[in-house]
N, C-alpha and C positions, 0 to 999 in steps of 0.2 A: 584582460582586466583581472586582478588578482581582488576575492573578495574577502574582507577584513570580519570573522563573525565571534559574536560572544560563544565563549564557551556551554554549553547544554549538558547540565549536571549528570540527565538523564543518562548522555552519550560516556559520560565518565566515567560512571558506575555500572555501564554495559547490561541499562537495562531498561534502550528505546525500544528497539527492536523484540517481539516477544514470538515465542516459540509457538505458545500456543493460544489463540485470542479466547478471552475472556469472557461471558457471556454479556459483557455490558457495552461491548464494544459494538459499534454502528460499520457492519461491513456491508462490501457490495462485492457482489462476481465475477470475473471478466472472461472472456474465451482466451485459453491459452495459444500465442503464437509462440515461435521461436525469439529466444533470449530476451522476452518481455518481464521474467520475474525480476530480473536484475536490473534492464532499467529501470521499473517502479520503484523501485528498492533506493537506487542511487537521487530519483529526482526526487522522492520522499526525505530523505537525509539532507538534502541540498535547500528544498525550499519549505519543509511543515519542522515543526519543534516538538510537536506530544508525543505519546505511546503508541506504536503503530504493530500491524501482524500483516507480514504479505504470507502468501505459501498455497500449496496445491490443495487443488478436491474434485471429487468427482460431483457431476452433476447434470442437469439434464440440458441441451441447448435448444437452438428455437425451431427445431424439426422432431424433436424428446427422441432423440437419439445421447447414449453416456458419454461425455465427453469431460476433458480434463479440463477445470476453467483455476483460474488464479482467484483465492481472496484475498480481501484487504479490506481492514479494518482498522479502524480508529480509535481513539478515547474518549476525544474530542468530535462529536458531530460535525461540527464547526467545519476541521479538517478536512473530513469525507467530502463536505459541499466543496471546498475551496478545491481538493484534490480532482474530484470529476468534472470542477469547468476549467482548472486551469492546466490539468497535466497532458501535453505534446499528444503522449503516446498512447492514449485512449482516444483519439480524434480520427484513426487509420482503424 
């Protein structure tokens, strides 16, 4: 099924995606698996519209041992919510 979508000025001017999140931004942490930054990446572009930050960090996991985990962050809170019940690949 091929899908028909508005343009997203954001995406135009190559500056949805940010480098480095902002301090206003509502992130959450995730444990890093393999090639999970990129699908985030993909189903974020696919199904959210605002300002978004994926990328690496270290931190502690639920044994507080350092481990690499993925953030991600939003601009919109809104998003984060919608992102952690409805994205696949945080469910595994």
């Amino acid at each position: 099924m091929n899908k028909i979508k508005k343009t997203n000025p954001l995406n135009l001017f190559d500056i949805r995606k940010l480098k480095v999140p902002p301090g206003h931004f509502e992130c959450i942490a995730i444990p890093m698996t393999y090639n999970l930054e990129d699908a985030l990446v993909r189903w974020i572009e696919d199904h959210l519209s605002g300002r978004f930050y994926v990328g690496r960090t270290l931190g502690l996991d639920k044994d507080n041992t350092v481990s690499t985990l993925i953030k991600v962050g939003f601009e919109d809170a809104k998003e984060l919510s919608y992102f952690t019940l409805a994205c696949p690949h945080l469910k595994y």
